[in-house]
BAFI-3210 file (N, C-alpha, C; in Angstrom, 3 decimals, decimal comma, padded with zeros to 6 digits):
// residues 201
n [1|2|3|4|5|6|7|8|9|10|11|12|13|14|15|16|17|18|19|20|21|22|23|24|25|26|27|28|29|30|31|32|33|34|35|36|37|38|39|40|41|42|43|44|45|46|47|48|49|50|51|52|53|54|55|56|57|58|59|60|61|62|63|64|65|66|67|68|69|70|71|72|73|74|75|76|77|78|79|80|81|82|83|84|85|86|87|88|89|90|91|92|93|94|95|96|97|98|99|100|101|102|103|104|105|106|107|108|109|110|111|112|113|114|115|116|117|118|119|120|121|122|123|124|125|126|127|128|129|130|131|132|133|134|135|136|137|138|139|140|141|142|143|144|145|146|147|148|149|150|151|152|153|154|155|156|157|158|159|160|161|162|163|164|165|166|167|168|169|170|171|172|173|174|175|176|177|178|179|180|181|182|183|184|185|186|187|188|189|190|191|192|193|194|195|196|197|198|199|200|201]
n.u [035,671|036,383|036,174|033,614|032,932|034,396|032,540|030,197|030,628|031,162|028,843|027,024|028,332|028,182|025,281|025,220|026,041|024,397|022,138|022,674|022,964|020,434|019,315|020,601|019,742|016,991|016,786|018,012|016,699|013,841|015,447|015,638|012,828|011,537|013,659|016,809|017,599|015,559|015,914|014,691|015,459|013,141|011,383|013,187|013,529|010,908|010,498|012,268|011,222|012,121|011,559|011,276|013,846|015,607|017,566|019,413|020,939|023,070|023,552|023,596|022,283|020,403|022,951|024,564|023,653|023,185|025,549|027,070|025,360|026,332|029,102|029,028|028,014|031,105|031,994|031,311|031,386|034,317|034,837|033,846|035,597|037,789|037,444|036,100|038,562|040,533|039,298|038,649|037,390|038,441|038,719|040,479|042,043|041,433|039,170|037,545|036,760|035,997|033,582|032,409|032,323|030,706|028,164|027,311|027,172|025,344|022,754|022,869|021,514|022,817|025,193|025,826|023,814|025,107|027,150|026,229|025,354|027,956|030,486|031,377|034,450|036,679|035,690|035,944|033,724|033,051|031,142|032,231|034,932|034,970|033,787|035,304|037,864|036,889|036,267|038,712|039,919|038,223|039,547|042,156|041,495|040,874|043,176|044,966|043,551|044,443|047,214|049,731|051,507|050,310|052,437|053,137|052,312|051,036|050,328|048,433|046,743|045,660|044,334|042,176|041,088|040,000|038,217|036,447|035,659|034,041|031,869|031,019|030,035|027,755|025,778|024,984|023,926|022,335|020,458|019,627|020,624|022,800|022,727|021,174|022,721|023,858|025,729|027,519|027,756|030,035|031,864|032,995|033,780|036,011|037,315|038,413|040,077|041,895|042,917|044,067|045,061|047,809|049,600|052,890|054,319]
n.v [041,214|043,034|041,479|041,213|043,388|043,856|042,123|043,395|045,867|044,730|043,820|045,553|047,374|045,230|045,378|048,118|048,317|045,993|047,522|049,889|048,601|047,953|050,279|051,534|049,037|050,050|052,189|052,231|050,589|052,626|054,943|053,315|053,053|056,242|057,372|058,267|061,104|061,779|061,072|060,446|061,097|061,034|059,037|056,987|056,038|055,150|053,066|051,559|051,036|052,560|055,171|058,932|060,231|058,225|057,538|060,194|059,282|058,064|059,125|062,025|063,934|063,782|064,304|062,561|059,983|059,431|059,659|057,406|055,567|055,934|055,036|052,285|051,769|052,254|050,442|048,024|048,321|048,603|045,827|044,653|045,473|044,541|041,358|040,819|041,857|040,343|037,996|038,561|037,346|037,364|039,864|042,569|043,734|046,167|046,984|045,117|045,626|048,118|048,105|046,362|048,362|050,407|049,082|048,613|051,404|052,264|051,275|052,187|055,515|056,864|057,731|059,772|061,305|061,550|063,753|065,761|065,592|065,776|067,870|070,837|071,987|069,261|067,275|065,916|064,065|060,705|059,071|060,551|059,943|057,284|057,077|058,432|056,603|054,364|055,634|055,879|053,180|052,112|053,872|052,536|049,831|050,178|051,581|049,411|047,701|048,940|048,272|049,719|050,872|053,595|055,384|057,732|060,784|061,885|059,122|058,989|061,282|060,342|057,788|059,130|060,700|058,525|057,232|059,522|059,569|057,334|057,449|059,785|058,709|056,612|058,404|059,393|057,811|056,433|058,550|057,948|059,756|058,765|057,174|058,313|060,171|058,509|056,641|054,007|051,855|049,692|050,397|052,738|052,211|050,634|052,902|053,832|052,334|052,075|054,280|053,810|051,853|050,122|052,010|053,427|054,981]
n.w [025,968|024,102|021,515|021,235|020,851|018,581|016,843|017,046|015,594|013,407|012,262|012,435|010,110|008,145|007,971|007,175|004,620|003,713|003,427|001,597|-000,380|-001,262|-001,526|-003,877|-005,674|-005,596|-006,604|-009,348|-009,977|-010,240|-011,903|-014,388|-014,689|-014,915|-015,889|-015,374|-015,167|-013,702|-011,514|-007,936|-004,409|-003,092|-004,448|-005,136|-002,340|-001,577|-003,726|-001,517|000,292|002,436|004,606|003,678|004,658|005,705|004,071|003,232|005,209|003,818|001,322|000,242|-001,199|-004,463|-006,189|-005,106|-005,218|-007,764|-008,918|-007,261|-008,616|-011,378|-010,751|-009,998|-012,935|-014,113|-013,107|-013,731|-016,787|-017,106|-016,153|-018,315|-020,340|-019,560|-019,582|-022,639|-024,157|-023,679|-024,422|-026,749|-029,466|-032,264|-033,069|-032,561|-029,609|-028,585|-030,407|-029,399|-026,393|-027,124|-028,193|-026,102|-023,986|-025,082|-026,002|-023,223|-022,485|-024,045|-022,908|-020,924|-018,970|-017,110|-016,649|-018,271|-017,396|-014,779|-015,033|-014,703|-012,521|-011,061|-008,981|-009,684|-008,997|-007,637|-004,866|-001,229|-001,153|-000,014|-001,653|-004,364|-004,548|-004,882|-007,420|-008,846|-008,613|-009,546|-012,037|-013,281|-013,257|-015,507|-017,264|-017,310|-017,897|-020,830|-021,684|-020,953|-023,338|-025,492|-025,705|-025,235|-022,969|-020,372|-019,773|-020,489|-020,832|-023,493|-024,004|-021,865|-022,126|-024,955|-024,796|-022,835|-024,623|-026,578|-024,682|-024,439|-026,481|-026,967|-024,966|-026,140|-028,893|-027,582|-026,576|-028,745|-030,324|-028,612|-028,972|-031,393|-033,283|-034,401|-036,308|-037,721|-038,819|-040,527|-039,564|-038,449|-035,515|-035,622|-037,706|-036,708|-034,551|-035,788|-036,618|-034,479|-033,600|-035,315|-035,468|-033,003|-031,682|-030,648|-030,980|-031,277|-028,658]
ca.u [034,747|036,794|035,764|032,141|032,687|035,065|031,459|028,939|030,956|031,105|027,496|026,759|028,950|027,489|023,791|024,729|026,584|022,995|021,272|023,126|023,224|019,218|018,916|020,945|019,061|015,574|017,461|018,063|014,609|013,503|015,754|015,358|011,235|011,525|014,509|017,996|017,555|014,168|015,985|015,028|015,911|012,091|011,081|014,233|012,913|009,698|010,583|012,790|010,189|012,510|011,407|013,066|015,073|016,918|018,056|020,067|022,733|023,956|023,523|023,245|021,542|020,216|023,765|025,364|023,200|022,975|027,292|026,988|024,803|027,510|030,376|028,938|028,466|031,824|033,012|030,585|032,231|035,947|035,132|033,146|036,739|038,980|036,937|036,248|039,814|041,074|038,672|038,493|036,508|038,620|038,547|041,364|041,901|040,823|038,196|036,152|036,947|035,324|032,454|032,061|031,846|029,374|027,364|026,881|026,993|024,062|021,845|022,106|021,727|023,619|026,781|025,265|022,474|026,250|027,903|025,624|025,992|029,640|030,821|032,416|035,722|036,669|035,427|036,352|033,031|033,013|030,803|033,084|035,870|034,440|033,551|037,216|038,235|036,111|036,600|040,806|040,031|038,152|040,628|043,241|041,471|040,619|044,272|045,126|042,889|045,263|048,148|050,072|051,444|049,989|053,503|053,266|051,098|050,352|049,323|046,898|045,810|044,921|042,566|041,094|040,226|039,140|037,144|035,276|034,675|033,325|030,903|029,776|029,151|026,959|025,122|024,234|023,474|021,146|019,585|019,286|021,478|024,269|021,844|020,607|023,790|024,483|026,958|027,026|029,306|031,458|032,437|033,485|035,174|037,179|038,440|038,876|040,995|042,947|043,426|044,854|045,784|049,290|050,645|053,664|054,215]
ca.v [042,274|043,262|040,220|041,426|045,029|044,011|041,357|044,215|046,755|044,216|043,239|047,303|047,377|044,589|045,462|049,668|047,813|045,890|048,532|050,561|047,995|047,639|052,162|051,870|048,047|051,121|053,794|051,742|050,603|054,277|055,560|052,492|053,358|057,175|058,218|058,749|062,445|062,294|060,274|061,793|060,742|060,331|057,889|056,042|055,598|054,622|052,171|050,270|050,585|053,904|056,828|059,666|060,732|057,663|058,052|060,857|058,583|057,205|060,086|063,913|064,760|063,137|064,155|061,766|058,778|059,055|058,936|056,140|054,441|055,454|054,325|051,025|051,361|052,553|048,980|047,127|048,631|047,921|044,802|044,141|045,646|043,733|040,365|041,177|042,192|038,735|037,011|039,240|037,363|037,885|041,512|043,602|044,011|047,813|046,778|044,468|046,325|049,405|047,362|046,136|049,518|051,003|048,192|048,624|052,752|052,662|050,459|053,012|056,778|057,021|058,490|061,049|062,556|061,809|064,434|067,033|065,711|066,238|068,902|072,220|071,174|068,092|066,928|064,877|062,873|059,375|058,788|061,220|059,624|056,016|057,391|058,657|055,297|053,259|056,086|054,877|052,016|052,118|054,383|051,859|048,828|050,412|051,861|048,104|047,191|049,355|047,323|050,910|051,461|054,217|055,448|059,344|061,904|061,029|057,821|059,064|061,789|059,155|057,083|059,797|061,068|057,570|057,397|060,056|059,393|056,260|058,215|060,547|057,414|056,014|059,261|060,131|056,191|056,460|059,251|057,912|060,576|058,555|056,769|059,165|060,641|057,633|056,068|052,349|051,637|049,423|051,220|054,010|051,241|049,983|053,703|054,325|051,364|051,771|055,433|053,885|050,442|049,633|052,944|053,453|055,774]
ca.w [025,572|022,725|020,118|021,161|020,440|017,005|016,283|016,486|014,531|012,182|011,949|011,875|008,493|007,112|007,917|006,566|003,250|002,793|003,025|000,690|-001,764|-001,308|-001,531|-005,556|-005,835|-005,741|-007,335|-010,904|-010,607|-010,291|-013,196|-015,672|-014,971|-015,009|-016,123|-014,420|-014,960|-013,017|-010,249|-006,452|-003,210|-002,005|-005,159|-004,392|-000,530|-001,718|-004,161|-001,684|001,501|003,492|004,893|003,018|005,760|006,027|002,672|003,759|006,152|003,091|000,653|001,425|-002,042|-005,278|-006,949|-004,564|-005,451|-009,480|-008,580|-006,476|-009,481|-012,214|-010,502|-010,425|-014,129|-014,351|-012,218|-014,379|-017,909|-016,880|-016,194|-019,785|-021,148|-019,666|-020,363|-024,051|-024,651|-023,110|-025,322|-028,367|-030,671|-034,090|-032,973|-031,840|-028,013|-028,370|-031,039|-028,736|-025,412|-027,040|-028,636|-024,892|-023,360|-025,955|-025,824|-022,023|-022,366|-025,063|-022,479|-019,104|-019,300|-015,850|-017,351|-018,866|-016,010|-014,099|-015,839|-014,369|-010,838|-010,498|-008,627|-010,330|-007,918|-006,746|-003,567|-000,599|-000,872|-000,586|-003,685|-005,623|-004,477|-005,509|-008,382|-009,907|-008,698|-010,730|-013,586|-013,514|-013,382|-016,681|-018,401|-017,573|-018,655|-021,966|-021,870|-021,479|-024,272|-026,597|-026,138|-025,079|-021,362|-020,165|-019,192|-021,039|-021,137|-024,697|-024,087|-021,113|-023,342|-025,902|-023,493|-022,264|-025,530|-026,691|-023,491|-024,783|-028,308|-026,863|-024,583|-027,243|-029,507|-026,480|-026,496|-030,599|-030,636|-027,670|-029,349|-032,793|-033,994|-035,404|-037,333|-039,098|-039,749|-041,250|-039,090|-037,457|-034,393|-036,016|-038,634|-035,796|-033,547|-036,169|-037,442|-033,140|-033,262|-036,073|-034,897|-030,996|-030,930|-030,594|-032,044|-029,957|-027,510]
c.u [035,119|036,373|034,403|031,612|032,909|033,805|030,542|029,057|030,762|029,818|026,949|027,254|028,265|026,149|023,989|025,221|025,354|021,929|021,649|022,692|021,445|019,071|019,554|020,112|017,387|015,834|017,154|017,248|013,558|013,952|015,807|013,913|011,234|012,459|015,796|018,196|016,573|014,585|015,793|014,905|014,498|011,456|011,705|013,444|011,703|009,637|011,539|012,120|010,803|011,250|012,523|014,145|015,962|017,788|019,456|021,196|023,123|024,379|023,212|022,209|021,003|022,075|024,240|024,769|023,317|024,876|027,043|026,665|025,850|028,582|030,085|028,677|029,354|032,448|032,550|031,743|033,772|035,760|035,376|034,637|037,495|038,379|036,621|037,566|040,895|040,378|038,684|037,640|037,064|038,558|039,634|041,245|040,679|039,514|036,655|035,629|036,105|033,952|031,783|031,210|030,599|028,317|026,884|026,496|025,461|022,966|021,633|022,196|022,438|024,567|026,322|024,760|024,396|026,655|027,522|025,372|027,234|029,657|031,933|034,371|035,956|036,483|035,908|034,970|033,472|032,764|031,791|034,261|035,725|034,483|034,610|037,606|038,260|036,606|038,036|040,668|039,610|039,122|041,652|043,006|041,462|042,667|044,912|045,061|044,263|046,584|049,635|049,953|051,322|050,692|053,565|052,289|050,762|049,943|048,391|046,532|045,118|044,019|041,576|040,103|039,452|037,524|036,226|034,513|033,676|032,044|029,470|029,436|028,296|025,783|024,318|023,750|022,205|020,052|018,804|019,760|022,148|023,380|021,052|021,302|024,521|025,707|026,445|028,080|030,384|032,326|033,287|034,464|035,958|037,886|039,201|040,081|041,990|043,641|044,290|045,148|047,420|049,833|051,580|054,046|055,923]
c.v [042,880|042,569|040,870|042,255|045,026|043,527|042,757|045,287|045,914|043,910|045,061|047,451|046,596|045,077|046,847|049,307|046,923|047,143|049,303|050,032|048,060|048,907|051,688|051,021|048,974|051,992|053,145|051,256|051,605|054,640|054,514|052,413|055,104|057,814|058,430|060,217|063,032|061,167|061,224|060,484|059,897|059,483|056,717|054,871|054,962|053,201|051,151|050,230|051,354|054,920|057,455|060,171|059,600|057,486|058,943|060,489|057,977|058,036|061,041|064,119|063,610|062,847|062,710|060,159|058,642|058,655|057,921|055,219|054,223|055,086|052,569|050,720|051,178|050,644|047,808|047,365|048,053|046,735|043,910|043,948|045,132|042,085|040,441|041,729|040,934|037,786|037,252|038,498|037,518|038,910|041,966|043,844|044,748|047,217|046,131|045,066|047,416|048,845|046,979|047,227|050,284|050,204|048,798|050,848|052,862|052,100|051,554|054,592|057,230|058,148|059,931|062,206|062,717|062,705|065,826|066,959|065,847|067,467|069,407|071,736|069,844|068,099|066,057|063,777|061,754|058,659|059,218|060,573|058,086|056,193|057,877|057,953|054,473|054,101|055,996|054,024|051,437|052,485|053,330|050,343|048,954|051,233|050,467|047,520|047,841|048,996|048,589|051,185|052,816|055,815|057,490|059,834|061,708|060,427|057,734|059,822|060,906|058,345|058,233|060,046|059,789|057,210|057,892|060,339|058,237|056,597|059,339|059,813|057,055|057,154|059,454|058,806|056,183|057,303|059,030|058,531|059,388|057,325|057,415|060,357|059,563|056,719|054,415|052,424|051,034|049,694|052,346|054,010|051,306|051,300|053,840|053,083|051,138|052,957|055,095|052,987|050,188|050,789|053,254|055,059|056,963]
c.w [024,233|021,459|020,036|020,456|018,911|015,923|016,028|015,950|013,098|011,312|011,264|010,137|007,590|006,680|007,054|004,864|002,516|002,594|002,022|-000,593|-001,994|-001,968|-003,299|-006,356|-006,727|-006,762|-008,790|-010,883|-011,100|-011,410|-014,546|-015,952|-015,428|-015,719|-015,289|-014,402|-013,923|-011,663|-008,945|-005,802|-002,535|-003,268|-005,035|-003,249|-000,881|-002,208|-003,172|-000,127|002,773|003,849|004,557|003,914|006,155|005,323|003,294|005,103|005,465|001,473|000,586|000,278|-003,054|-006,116|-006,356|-004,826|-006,913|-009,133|-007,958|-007,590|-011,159|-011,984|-010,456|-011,799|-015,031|-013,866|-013,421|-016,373|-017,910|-016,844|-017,648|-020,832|-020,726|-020,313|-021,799|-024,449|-024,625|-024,428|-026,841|-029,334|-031,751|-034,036|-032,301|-030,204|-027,725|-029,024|-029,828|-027,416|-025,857|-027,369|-027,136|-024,308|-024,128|-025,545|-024,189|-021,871|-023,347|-024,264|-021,083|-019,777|-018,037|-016,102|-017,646|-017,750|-015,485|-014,110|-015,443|-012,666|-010,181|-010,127|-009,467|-010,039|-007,389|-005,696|-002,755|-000,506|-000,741|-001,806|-004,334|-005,716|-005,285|-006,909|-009,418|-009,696|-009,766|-012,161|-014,421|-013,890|-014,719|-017,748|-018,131|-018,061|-020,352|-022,265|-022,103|-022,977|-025,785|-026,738|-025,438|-023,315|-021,246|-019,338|-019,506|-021,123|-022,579|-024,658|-023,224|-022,241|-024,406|-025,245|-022,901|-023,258|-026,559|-025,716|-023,865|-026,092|-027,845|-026,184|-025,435|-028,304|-029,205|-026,887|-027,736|-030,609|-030,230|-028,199|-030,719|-033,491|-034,861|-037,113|-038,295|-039,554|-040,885|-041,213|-038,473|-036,891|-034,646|-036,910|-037,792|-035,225|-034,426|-036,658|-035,534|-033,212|-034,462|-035,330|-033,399|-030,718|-031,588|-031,519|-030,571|-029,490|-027,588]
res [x|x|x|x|x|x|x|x|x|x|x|x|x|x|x|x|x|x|x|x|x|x|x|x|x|x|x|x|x|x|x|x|x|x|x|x|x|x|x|x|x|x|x|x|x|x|x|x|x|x|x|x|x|x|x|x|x|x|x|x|x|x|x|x|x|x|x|x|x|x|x|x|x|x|x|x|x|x|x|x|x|x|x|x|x|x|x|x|x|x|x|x|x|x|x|x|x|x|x|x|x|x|x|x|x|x|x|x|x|x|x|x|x|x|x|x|x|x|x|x|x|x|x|x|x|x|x|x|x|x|x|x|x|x|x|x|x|x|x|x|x|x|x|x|x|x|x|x|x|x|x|x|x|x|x|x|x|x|x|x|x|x|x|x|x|x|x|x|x|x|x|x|x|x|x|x|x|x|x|x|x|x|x|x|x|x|x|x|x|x|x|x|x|x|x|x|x|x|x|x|x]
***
């Protein structure tokens, strides 16, 4: 009776892990048509054939789903930076690694709406928790990327604050700003990467 019981927990997991994946599958259909700022819970449900209330056994609010959708952009980014740092291209670890992440930050607005679904305090969510996961996991591939173990508070401080030059690059880009300040990204990368690769620690 036990194998039976261990089988239809297992099937349960699988079937609430498709569904999930189906509910974000709606979601980034929803905010790559509307907007990720104009993401809700019952457009979501609609677009993937719920009732909105079932929505709600896998996410309490909207915050908890736009997180859910940047931590997978966050999984998706790390990856971009460790593969483009491996490969480089004639480009600097850091150089291509950040070129990576831009590239993929200038294409979602996720990050951003994100930024206004975080809670004040940290939380025990799940999402939230997922979600500072994946956001390590970035800072340490792009910490990677700089050639620089991540061993001192200097050298986090320095990723972090790369992190977020690279973010607010993403952002003035997205907007057309930096373009009509008169900037281009690689001109930006290559001062970010003279400024942080391999200076030692």
């Amino acid at each position: 009776m036990a194998i039976v019981g261990e089988a239809r927990a297992e099937r349960r997991t699988r079937a609430r892990s498709l569904t999930r994946a189906a509910i974000l599958d709606a979601a980034r259909r929803v905010a790559a048509r509307d907007g990720a700022r104009n993401l809700s819970l019952r457009a979501t449900a609609a677009e993937a054939g719920f009732a909105p209330a079932a929505l709600y056994g896998y996410f309490a609010n909207k915050d908890e789903l736009l997180l859910a959708l940047a931590s997978e952009d966050l999984g998706s980014i790390a990856r971009a930076m460790r593969e483009a740092a491996a490969r480089r291209d004639s480009a600097s670890p850091l150089a291509a690694a950040a070129a990576a992440a831009l590239a993929l930050l200038q294409q979602t607005e996720t990050m951003a709406a994100a930024s206004s679904a975080l809670p004040q305090s940290t939380g025990q969510s799940e999402t939230e928790r997922l979600f500072n996961g994946r956001l390590i996991a970035a800072l340490k591939a792009l910490s990677h990327a700089t050639g620089r173990a991540p061993e001192t508070r200097t050298a986090q401080t320095d990723v972090v604050l790369l992190a977020a030059s690279l973010t607010g690059l993403a952002v003035l880009s997205r907007s057309g700003r930096l373009a009509a300040l008169g900037f281009g990204t690689e001109e930006l990368i290559d001062r970010l990467d003279a400024r942080f690769s391999g200076i030692p620690t």
